[in-house]
C-alpha positions in Angstrom: 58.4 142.3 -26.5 59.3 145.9 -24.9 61.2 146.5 -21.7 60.3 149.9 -21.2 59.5 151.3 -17.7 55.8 151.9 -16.9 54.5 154.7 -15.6 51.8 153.9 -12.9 49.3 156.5 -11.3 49.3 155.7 -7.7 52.1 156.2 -4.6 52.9 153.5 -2.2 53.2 154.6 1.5 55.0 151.3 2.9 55.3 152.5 6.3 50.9 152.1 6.7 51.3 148.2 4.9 50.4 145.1 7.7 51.0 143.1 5.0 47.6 141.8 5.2 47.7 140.3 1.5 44.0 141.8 0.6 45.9 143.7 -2.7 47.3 140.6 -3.1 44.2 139.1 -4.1 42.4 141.2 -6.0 44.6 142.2 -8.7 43.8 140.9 -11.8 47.3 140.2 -13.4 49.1 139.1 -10.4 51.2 142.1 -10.5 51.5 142.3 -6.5 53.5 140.2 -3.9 54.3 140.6 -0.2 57.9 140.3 0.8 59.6 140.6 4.8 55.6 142.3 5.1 55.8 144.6 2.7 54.1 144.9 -1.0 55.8 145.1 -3.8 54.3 145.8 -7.3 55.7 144.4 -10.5 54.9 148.0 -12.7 55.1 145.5 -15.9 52.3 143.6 -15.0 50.2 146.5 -13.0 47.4 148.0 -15.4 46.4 150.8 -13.2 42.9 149.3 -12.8 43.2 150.7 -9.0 41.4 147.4 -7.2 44.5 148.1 -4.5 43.4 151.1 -3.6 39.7 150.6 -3.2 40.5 147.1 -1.5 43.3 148.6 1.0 41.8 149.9 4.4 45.1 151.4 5.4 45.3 153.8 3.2 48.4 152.0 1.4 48.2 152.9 -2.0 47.4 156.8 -2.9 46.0 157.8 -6.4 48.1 160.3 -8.1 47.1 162.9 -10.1 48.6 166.4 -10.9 48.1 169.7 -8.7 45.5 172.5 -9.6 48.8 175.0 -9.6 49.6 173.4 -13.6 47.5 175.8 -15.1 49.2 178.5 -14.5 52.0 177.1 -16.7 50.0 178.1 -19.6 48.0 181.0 -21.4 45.2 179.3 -22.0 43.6 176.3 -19.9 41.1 174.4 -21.2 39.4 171.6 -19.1 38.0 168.3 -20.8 35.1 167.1 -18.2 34.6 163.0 -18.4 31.2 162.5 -19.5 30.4 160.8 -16.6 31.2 163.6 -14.6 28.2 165.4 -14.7 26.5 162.1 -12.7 28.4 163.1 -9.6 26.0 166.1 -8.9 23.1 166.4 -6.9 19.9 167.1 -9.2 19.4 170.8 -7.9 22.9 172.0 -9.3 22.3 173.0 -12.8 25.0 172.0 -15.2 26.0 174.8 -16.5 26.5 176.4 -12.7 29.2 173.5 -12.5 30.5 174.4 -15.7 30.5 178.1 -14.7 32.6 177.3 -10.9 35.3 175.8 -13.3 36.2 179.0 -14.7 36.1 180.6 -11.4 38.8 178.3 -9.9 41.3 179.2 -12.7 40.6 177.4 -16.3 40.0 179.4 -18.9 37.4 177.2 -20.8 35.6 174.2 -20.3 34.7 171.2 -23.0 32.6 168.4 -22.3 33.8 164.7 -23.7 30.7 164.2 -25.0 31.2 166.6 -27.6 33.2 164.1 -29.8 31.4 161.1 -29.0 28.5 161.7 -31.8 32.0 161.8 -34.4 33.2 158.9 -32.7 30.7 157.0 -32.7 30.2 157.3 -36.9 34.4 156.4 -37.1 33.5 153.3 -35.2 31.2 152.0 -37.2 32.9 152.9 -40.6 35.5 151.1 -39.0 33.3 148.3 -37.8 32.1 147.8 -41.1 35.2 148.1 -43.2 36.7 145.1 -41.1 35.0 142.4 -41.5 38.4 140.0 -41.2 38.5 140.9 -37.2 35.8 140.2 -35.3 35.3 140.6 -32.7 36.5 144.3 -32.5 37.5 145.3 -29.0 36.8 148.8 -28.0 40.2 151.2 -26.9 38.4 153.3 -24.8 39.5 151.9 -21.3 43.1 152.2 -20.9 43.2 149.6 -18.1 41.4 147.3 -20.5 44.2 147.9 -23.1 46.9 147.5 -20.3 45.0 144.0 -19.5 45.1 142.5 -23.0 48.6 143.6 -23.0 49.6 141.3 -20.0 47.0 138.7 -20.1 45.8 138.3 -23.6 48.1 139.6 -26.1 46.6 137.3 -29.0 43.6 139.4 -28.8 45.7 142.5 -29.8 44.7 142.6 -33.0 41.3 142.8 -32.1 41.7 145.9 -30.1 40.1 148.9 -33.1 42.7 151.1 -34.2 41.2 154.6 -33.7 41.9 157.5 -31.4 39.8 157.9 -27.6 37.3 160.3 -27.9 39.1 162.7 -25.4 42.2 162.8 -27.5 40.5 164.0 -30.8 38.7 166.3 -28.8 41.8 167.6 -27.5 43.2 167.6 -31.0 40.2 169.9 -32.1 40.5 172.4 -29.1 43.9 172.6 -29.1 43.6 173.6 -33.2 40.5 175.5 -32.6 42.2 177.8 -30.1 45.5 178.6 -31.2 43.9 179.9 -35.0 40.7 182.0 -32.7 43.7 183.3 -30.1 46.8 183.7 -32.2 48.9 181.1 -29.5 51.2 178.7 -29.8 50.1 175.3 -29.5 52.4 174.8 -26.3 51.1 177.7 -24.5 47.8 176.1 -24.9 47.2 173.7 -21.6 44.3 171.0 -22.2 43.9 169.2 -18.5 41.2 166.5 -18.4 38.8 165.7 -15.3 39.5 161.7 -15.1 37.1 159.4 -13.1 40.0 157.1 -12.3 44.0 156.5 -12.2 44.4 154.7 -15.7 43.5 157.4 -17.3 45.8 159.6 -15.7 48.2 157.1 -16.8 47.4 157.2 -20.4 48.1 161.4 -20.0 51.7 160.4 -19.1 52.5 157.3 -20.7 50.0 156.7 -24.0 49.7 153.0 -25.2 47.7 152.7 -28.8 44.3 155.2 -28.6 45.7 158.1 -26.5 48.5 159.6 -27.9 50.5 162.2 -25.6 47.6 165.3 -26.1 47.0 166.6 -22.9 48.9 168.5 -20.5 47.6 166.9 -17.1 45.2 164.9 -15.4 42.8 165.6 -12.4 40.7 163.4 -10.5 37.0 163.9 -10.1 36.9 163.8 -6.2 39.9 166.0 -6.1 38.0 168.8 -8.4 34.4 167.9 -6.8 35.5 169.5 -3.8 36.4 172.5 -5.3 33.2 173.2 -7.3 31.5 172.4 -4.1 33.0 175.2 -2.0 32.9 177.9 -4.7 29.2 177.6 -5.8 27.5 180.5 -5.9 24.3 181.3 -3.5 21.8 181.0 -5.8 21.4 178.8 -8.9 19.9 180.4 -12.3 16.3 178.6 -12.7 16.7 176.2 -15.8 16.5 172.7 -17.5 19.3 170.7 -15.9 19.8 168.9 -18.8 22.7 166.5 -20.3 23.5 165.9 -24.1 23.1 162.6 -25.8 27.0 161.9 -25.4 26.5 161.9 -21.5 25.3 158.3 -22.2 29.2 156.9 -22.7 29.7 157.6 -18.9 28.2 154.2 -18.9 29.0 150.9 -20.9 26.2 149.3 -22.2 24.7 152.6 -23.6 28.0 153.1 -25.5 27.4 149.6 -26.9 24.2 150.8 -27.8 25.5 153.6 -29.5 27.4 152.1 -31.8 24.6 149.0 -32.5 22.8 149.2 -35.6 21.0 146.5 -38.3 24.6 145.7 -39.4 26.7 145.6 -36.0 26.1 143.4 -33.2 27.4 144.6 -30.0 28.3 143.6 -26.4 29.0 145.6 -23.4 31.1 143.7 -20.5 32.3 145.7 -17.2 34.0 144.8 -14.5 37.5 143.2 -15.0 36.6 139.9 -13.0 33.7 140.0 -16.1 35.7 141.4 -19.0 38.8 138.7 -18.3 36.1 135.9 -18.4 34.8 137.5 -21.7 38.6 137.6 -22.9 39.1 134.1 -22.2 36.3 133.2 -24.2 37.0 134.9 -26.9 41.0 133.7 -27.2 39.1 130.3 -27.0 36.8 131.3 -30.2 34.0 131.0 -27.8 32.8 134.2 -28.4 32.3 135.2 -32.4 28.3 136.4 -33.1 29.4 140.0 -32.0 30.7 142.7 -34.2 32.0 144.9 -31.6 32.6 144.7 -27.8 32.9 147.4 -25.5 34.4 146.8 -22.2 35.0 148.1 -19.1 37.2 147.8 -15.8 35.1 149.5 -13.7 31.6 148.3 -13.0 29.4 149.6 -15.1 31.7 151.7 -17.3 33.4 155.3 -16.3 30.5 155.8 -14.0 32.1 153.5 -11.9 35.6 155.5 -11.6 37.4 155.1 -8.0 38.2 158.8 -8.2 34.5 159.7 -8.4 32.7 160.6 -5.4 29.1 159.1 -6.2 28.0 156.1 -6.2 28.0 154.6 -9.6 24.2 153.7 -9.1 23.4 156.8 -8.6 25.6 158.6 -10.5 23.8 156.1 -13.5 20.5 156.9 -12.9 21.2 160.7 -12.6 22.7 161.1 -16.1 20.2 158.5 -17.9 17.4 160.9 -16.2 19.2 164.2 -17.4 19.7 163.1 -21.1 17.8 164.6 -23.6 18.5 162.7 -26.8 17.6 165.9 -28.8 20.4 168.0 -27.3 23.8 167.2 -29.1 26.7 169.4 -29.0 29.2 167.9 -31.3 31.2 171.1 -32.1 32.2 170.4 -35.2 31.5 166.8 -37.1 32.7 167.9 -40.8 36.1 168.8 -38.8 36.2 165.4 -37.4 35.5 163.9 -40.4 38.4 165.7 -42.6 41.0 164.7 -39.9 39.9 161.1 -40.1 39.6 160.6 -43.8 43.8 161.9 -43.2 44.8 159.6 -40.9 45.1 161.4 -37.9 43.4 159.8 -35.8 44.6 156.2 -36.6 46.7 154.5 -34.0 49.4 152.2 -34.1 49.2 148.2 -33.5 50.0 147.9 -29.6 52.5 145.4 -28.1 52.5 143.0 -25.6 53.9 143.7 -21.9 56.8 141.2 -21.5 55.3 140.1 -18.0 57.8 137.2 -17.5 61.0 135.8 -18.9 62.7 133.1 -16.9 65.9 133.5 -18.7 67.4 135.4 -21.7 68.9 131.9 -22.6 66.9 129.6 -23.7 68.7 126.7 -22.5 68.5 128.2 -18.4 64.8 129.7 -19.2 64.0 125.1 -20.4 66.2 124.4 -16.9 64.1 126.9 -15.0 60.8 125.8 -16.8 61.1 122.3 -15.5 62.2 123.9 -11.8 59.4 125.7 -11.6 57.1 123.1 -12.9 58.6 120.6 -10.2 58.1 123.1 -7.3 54.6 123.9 -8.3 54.0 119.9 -7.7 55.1 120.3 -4.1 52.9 123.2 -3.6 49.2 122.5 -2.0 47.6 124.5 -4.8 45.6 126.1 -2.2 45.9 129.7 -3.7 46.1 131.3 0.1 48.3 133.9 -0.6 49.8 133.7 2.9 52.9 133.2 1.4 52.6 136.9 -0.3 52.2 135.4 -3.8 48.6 135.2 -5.5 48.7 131.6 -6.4 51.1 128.9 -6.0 52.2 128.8 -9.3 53.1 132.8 -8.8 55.0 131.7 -5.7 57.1 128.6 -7.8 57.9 131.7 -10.4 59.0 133.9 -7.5 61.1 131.0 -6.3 62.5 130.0 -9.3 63.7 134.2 -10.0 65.3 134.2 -6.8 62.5 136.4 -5.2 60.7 133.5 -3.0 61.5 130.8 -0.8 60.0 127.4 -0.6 60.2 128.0 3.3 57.8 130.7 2.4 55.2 128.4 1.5 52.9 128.4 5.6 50.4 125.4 4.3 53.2 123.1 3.7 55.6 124.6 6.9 53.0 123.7 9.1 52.4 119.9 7.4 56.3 119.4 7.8 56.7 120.4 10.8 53.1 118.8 12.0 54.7 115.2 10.7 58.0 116.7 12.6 56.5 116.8 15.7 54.7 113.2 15.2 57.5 111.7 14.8 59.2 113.0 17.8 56.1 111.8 19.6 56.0 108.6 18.2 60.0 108.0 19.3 
């Protein structure tokens, strides 16, 4: 087990939390309490799946990604658009216009995800196929996904494919491609990527198994929407507003579909609710007559980002009425291909999040153990949260760590001091 210190992509602004407990009961790993009012986030537990933020009215939790201002830093910028970021665009703005506006806010040159995902999706299945012990095979595509099977499910880790994201061998390609075309060094050379939420801003900063440490930064999709938005031209050229085949990853069941063929069965699960279900299932052996499982924390895959600014309906039914599946703009396959066949873009087993350790003695941890076990029995096992831990068993952890009171426990307060006041009556 590690004990490193996580990174996380939001900021807290304590001063705007009521202490309402609504984050407190919608994160999927328990990683959130509410103590003297205020929340407090566990980061080893926190996966970045940004539920807080979209649940929060009070504007408690703030996404964080990096200022426009970066690029400078560097010769050469080169933007990486998500390929569901073309879905956030009203029909009448040709794609290439948007493309276009990125250069004229500062970047140099502009690469779409879905240029790798043709490559990609050919590793997956060699891979796929030249596994056959591990099955199912979890797609590594969703960082908060990853992050999730590192708290919740670290049996599973195994199952998680071993292969690079598709926006880190792209990155790998453009940041090659560039410095032998311009004669730069490979650190003047800034690769930023357009992100449709916070975990993947994360995985820029702080990689765990499929992205590697490749880019240079990480902007949100709202954040950069509103830029193209302002600086688009008058007039729009007349042409197809077409999307490439790739543009289909943006959303999870067609990149199940991708990757399906007459030897690979495959699944697509989103939402984490969903996807910890499907987790649970398959740690139970539940779940075995699929080959390979793609899933998702957000609602319907990437097209369901928090940092995007369309609604993931829409934004769905925009890009599955742009593709044409005739248009692919893989840049270069036979250069994927090498670099896989060497390695490169193999990953390294991940490693469980040490989430909770009673005690670094194992004698203590047994004493606490039975503590905590003997606490949860006094509990209601109502699972309120009014105390400002997610569950009653949360709250007997947080007790027995020191963190937590009994007292803090309103169901049974108000049955003690309910039979208080009876028997004072009753005298």
């Amino acid at each position: 087990m590690n004990n490193k210190e996580y990174f996380h992509a939001f900021d807290i602004n304590l001063e705007k939390c009521v202490g309402c407990t609504h984050c407190v009961r919608v994160c999927p790993t328990e990683a959130i309490r509410i103590h003297h009012g205020k929340v407090e986030i566990n980061k080893n537990r926190c996966i970045d799946c940004g539920k807080c933020i979209v649940t929060c009215k009070y504007g408690v939790f703030k996404p964080r990604t990096d200022e426009l201002s970066l690029i400078k830093n560097f010769k050469h910028s080169l933007v990486i658009l998500s390929s569901s970021f073309a879905g956030q665009f009203p029909d009448d703005i040709p794609y290439s216009t948007i493309r276009e506006t990125l250069l004229k806010i500062g970047f140099n040159q502009v690469a779409d995800e879905s240029e790798a995902t043709e490559a990609v999706r050919e590793m997956i299945r060699d891979f796929v196929e030249n596994h056959k012990n591990i099955r199912p095979i979890i797609s590594s595509s969703c960082p908060s996904i990853i992050r999730l099977i590192q708290v919740r499910f670290p049996s599973l880790l195994p199952h998680v494919i071993q292969l690079e994201a598709p926006i880190s061998i792209l990155t790998k390609y453009y940041r090659d491609k560039i410095s032998k075309e311009q004669n730069l060094n490979p650190e003047d050379i800034g690769i930023f990527l357009i992100v449709p939420c916070i975990s993947q801003v994360t995985a820029v900063y702080q990689p765990e198994g499929a992205y590697k440490r490749m880019q240079d930064g990480a902007f949100g999709t709202n954040q950069i929407y509103n830029l193209i938005m302002s600086n688009l031209p008058d007039k729009y050229p007349k042409e197809a507003n077409i999307l490439s085949k790739g543009h289909n990853w943006a959303i999870a069941s067609y990149r199940a579909d991708e990757i399906a063929n007459d030897k690979i069965r495959t699944l697509a699960v989103s939402g984490t609710r969903n996807v910890i279900k499907i987790l649970a299932d398959i740690e139970n052996h539940q779940i075995e007559n699929f080959d390979y499982i793609v899933l998702s924390s957000c609602v319907n895959g990437c097209v369901g980002g928090i940092l995007n600014v369309e609604n993931l309906f829409v934004a769905k039914a925009r890009i599955k009425r742009r593709i044409d599946n005739d248009f692919l703009d893989n840049p270069d396959g036979e250069y994927f291909r090498k670099l896989n066949n060497e390695g490169l873009f193999d990953i390294l087993p991940l490693e469980p999040r040490s989430i909770m350790q009673l005690d670094m003695d194992i004698k203590s941890a047994i004493t606490k153990m039975k503590k905590l076990q003997e606490i949860e029995s006094i509990l209601p096992g109502f699972d309120c949260s009014a105390c400002g831990s997610p569950s009653c068993q949360s709250l007997a952890e947080d007790i027995v760590q020191g963190k937590a009171s009994i007292d803090d426990c309103l169901v049974r307060m108000k049955k003690i001091n309910k039979k208080k006041d009876q028997n004072e009556n009753t005298e």
